[in-house]
DSSP file (Angstrom, degrees, kcal/mol; ACC not computed):
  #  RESIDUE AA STRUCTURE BP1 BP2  ACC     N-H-->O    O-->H-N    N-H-->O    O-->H-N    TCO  KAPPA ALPHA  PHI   PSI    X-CA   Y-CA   Z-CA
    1    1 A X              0   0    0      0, 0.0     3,-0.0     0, 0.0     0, 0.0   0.000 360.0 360.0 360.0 142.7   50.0   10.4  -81.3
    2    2 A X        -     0   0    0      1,-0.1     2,-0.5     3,-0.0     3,-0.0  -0.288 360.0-114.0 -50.6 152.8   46.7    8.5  -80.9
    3    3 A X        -     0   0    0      1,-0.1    -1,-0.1     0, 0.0     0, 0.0  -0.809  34.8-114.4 -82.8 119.2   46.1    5.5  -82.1
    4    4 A X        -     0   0    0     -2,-0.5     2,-0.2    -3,-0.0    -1,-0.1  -0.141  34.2-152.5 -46.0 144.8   43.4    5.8  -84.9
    5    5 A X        -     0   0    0     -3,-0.0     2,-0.4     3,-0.0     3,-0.1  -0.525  17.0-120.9-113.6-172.1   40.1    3.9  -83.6
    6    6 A X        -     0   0    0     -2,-0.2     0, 0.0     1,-0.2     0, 0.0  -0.801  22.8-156.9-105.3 163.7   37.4    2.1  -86.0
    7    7 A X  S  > S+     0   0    0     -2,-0.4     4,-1.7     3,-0.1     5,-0.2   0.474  89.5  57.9-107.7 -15.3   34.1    4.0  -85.0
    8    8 A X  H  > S+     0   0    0      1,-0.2     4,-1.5     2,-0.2    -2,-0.0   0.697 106.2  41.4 -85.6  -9.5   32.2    1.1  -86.3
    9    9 A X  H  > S+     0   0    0      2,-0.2     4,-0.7     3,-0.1    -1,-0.2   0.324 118.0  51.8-102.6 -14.0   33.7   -1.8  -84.0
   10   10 A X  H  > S+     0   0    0      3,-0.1     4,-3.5     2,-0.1     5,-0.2   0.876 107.4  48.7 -82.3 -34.7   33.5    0.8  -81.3
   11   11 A X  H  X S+     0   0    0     -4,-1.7     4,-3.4     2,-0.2     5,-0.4   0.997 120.5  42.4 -62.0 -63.7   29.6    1.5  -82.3
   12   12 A X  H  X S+     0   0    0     -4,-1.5     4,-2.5     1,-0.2    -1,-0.2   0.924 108.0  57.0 -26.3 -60.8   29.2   -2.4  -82.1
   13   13 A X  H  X S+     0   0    0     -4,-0.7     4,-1.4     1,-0.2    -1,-0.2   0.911 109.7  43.1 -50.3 -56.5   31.1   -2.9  -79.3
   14   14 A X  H  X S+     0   0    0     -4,-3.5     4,-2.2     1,-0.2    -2,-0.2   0.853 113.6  50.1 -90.5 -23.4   29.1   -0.6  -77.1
   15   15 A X  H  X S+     0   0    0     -4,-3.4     4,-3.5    -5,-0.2    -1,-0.2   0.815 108.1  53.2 -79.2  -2.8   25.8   -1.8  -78.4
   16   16 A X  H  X S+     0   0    0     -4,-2.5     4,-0.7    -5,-0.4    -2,-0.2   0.936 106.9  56.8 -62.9 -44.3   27.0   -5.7  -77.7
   17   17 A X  H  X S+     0   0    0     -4,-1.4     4,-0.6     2,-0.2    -1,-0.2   0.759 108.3  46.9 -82.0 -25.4   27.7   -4.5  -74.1
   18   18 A X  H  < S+     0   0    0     -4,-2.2     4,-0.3     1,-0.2    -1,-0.2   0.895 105.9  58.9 -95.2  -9.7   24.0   -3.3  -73.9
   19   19 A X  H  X S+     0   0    0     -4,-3.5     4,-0.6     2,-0.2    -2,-0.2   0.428 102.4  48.6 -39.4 -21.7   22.7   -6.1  -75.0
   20   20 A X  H >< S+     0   0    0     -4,-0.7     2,-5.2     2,-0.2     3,-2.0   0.566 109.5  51.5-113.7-115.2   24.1   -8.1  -72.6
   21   21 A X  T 3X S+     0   0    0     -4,-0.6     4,-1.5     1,-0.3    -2,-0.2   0.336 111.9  52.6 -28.9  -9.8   22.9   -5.8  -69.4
   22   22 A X  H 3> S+     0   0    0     -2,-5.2     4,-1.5    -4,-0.3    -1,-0.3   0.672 112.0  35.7-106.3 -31.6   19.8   -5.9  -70.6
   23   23 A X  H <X S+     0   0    0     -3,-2.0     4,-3.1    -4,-0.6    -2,-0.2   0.726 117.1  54.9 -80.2 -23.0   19.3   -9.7  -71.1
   24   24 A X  H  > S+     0   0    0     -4,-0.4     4,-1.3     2,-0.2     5,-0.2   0.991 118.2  41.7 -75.1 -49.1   21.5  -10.1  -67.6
   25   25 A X  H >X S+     0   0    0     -4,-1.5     3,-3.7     2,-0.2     4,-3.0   0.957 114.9  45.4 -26.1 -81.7   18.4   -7.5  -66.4
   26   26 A X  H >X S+     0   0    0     -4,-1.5     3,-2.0     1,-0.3     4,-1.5   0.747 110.0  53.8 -40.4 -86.1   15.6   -9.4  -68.3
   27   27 A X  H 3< S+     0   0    0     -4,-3.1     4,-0.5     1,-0.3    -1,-0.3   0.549 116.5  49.1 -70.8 -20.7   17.3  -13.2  -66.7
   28   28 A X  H << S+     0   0    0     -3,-3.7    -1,-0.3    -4,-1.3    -2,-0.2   0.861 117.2  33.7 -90.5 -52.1   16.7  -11.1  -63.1
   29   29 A X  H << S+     0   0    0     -4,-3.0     3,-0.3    -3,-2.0    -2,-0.2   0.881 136.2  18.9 -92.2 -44.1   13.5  -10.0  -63.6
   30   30 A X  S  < S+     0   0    0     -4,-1.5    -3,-0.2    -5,-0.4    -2,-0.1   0.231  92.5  85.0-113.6  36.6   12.1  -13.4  -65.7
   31   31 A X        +     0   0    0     -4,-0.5     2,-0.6    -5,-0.3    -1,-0.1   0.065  60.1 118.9-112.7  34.7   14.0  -16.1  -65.3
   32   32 A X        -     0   0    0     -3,-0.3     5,-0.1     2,-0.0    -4,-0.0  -0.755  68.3-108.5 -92.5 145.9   12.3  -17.1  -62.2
   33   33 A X        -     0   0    0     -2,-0.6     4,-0.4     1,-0.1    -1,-0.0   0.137  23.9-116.9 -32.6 174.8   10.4  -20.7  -62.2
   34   34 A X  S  > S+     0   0    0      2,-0.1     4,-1.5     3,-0.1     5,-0.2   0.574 115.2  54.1 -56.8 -42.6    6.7  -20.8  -62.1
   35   35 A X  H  > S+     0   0    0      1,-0.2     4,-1.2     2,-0.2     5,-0.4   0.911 113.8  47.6 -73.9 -32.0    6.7  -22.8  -58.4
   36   36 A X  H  > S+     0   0    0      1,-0.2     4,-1.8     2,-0.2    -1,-0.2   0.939 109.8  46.1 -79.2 -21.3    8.8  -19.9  -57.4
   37   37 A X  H  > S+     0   0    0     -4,-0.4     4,-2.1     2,-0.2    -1,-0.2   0.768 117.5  48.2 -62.4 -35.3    6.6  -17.0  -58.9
   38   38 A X  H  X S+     0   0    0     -4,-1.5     4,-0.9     1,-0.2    -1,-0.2   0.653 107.8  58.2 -98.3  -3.9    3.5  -18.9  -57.2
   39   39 A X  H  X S+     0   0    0     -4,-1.2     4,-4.9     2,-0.2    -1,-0.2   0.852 110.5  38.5 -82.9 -59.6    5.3  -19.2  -53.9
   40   40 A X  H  X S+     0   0    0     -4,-1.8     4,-1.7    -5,-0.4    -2,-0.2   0.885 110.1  54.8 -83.0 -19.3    5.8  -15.8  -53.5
   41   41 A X  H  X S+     0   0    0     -4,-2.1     4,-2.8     2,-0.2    -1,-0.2   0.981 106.9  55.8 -70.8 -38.6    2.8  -14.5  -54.6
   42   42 A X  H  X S+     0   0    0     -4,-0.9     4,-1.4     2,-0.2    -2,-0.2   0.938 103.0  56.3 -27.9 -71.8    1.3  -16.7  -52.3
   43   43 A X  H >< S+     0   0    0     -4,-4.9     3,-5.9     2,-0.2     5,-0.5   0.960 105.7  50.7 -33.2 -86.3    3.3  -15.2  -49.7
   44   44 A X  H 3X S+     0   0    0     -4,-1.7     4,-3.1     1,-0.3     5,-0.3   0.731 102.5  55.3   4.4 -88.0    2.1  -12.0  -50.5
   45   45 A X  H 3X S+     0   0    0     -4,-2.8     4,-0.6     2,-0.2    -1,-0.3   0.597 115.0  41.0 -45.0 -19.8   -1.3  -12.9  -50.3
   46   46 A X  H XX>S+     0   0    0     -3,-5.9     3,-2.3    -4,-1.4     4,-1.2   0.819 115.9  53.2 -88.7 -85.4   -0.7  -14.4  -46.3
   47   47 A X  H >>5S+     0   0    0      1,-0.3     3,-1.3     2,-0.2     4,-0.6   0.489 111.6  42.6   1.8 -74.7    1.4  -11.4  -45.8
   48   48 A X  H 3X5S+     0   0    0     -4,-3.1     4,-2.1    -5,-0.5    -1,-0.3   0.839 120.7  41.8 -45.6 -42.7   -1.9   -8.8  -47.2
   49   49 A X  H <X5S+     0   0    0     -3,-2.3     4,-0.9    -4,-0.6    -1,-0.3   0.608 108.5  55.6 -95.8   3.7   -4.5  -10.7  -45.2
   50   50 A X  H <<5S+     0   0    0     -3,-1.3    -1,-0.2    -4,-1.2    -2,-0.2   0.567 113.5  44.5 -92.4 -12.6   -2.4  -11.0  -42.1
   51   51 A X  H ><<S+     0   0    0     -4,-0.6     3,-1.6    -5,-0.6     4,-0.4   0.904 116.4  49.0 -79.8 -43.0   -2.1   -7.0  -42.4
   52   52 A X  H >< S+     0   0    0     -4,-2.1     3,-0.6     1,-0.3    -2,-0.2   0.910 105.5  54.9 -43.9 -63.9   -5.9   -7.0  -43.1
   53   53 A X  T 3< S+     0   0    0     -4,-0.9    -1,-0.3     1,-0.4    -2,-0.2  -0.112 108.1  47.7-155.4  -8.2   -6.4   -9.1  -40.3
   54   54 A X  T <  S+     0   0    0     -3,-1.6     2,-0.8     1,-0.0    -1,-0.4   0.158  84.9 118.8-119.6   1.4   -4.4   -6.5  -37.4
   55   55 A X    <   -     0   0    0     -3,-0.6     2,-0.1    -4,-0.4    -1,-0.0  -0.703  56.7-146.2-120.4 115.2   -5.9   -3.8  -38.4
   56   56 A X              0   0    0     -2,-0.8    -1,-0.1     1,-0.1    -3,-0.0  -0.133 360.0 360.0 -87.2 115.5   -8.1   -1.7  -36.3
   57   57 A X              0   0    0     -2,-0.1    -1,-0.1     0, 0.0    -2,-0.0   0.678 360.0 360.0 -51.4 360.0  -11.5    0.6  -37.2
């Protein structure tokens, strides 16, 4: 026979576990510095105008 389960420590349980992907997400997507955000947009911006800048009428 099964073992009886709680349904409310399971309902807990699963929402603890999407709380936590969701912050590990969120730390992925905004946990980057400011110098490093301005860095890469920077890149970017050489990147765009070096694309600009090959490109033929």
């Amino acid at each position: 026979m099964a073992e009886p389960i709680n349904l409310n420590k399971a309902r807990k349980a699963r929402e603890k576990a999407q709380a936590k992907a969701a912050a590990a997400e969120n730390r992925v997507r905004f946990g980057r510095p400011k110098t490093e955000k301005v860095a890469s947009k920077l890149e970017a911006e050489r990147a765009r105008r070096e694309l600009e800048g090959k490109k033929r009428d």
